[in-house]
C-alpha positions as CSV (number, residue, x, y, z in Angstrom):
1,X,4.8,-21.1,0.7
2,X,2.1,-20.4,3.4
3,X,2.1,-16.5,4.6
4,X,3.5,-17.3,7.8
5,X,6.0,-19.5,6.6
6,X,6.9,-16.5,4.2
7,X,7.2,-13.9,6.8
8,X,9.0,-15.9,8.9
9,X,11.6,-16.6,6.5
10,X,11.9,-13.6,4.7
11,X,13.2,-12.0,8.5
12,X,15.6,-14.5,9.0
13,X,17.2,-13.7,5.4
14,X,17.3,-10.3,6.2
15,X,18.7,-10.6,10.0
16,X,21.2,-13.0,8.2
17,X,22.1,-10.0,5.2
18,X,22.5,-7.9,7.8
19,X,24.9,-10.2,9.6
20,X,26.8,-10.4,6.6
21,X,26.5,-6.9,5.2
22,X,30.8,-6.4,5.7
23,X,31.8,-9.3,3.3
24,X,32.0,-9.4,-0.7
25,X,28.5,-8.8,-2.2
26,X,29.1,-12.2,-4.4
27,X,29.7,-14.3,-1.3
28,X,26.6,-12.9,0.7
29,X,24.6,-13.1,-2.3
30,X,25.7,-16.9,-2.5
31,X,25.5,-18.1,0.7
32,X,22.4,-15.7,1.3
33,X,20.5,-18.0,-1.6
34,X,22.2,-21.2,-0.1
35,X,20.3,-21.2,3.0
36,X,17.1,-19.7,1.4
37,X,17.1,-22.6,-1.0
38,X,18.0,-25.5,2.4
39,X,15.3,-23.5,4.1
40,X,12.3,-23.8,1.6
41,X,13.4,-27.8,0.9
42,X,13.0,-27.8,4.9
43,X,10.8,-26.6,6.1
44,X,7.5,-28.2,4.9
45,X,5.0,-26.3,3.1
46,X,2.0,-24.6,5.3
47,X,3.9,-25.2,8.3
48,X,2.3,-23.4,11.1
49,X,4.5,-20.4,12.9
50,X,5.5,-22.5,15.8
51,X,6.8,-25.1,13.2
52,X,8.7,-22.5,11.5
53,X,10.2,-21.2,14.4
54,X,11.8,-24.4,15.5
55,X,13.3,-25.2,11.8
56,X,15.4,-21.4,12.4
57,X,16.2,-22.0,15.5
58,X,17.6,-25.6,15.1
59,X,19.5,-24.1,11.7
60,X,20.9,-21.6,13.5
61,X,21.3,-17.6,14.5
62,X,22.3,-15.7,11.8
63,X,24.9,-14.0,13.4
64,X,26.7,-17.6,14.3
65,X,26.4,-18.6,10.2
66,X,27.7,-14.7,9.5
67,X,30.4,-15.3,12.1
68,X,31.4,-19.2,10.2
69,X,31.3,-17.6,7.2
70,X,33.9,-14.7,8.0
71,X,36.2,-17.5,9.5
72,X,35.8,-19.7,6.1
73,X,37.3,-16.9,4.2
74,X,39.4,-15.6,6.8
75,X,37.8,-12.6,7.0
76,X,37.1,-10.8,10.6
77,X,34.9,-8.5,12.4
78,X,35.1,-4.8,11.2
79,X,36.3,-3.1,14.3
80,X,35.2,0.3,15.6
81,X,37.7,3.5,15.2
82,X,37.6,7.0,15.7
83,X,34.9,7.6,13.2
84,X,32.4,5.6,14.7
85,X,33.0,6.9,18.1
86,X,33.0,10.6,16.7
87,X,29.7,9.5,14.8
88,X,27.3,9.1,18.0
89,X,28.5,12.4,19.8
90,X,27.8,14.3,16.2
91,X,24.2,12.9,15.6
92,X,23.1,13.6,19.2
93,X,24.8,17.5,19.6
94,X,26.4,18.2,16.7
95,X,23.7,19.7,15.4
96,X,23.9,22.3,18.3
97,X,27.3,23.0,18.1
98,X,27.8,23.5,14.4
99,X,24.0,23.9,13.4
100,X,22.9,21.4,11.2
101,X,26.1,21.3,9.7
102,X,27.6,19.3,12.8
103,X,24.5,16.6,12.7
104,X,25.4,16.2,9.0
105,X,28.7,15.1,9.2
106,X,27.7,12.4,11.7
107,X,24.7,11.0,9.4
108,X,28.0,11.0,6.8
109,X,30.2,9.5,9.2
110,X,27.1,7.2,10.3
111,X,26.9,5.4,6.7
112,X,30.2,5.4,5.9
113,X,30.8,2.4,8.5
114,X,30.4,-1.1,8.1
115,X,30.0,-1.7,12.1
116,X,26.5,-0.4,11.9
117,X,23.8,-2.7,10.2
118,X,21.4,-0.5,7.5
119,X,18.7,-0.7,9.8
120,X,20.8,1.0,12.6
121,X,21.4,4.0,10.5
122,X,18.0,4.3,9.4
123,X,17.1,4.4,13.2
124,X,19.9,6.7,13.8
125,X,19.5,9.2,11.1
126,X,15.1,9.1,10.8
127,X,14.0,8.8,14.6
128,X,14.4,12.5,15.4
129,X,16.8,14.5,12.2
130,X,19.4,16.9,13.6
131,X,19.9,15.5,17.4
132,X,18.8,17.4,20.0
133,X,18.3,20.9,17.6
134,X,15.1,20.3,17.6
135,X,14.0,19.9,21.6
136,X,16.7,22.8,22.0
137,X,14.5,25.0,19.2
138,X,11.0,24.3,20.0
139,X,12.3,25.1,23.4
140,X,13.5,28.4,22.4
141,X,10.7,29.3,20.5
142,X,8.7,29.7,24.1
143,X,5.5,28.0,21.7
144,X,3.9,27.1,25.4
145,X,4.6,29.7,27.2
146,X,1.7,32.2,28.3
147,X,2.3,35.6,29.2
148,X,-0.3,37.3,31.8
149,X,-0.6,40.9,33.2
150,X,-2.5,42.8,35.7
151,X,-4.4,45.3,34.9
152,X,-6.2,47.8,37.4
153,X,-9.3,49.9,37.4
154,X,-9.8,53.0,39.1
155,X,-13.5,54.2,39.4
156,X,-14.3,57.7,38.3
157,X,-14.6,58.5,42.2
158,X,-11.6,57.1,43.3
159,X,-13.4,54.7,45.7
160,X,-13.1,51.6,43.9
161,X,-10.2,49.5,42.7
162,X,-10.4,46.4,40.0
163,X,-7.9,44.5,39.2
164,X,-8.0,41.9,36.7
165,X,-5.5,39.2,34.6
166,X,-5.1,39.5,30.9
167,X,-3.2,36.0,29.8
168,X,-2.2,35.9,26.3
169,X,0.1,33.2,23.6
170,X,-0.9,30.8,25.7
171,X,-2.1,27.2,25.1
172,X,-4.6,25.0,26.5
173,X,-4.1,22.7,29.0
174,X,-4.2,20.2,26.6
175,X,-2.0,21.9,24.1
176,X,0.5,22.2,26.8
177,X,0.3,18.3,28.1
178,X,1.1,17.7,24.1
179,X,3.2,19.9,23.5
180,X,4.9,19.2,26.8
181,X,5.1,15.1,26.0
182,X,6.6,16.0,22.6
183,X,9.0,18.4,23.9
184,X,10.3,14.7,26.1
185,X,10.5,12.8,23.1
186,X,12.6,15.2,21.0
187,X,14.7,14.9,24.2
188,X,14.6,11.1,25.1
189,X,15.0,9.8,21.2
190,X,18.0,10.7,20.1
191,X,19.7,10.3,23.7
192,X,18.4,6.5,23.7
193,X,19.6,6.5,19.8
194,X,23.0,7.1,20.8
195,X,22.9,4.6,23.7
196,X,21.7,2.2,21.0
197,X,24.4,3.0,18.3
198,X,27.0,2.6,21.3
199,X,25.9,-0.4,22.6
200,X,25.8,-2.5,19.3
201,X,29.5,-0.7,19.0
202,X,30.2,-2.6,22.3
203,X,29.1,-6.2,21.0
204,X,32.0,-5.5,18.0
């Protein structure tokens, strides 16, 4: 099997494992190695990517074969409840309100579902650990802010004032433009996390 072929393939199994992660491990496994096994008789060997492409689209979306699958064994969808819904307000402030402790029982809450596919969870619980904590801490900390003072100078005669700025814990402008952009991201991330986590709730 060609390395394109191989790639290609190997992501379509895994989109279709995660279509089917709610159903018995021994029918997943099953049908999992049934359409493996249609898909390497074919789709002919060192088939170019467009090739491949067009035998996985013309078998099919995952999701669609998942879908058959659950209605073969009169199985349905696993529906959202109260934990899931309590899950996405946990990972994004929970951390704030009960610190740490809160964000915790959302990753718990997060894993325990079967609406969520494993990579959703992994985005959820590895993009930024412990919601908005950290934005909220870094910007506690004050680690870009610059304190300055004025200090002024009298001349021995009296005749003659200086003044000057003392600045001091600052950054530089640089520094602060980084620190600045990452300060956004701890923001951004886990807000667009939780819009993710609720919108694949919504396709349930």
């Amino acid at each position: 099997m060609s390395a394109t072929r191989n790639r290609l393939v190997d992501g379509y199994l895994d989109d279709l494992r995660n279509s089917l992660r709610d159903l018995p491990r021994k029918q997943r496994e099953e049908l999992v190695a049934e359409v493996s096994s249609h898909l390497e008789a074919t789709i002919p060997m060192g088939a170019g990517e467009a090739e491949v492409l067009t035998a996985l689209d013309r078998f099919g979306d995952p999701e669609q074969i998942a879908e058959a699958e659950r209605e073969r064994l009169g199985l349905g969808l696993p529906v959202p409840g109260w934990r899931e819904w309590l899950a996405i307000p946990l990972l994004l402030v929970g951390g704030v309100v009960l610190p740490v402790a809160g964000w915790l029982i959302g990753v718990v809450l997060l894993w325990l579902s079967k609406c969520w596919s494993a990579r959703d969870k992994l985005i959820a619980t590895l993009v930024v650990p412990g919601g908005l904590l950290p934005a909220i801490y870094l910007a506690l900390s004050g680690v870009t802010t610059e304190v300055c003072r004025t200090r002024s100078v009298t001349s021995a005669q009296g005749a003659r004032t200086t003044v000057s700025q003392v600045c001091t814990g600052g950054m530089s402008t640089g520094g602060r433009v980084a620190a600045i952009a990452f300060e956004l991201f701890l923001i951004l991330a886990p807000i667009a996390t939780a819009v993710y986590l609720g919108r694949r709730l919504q396709r349930r």
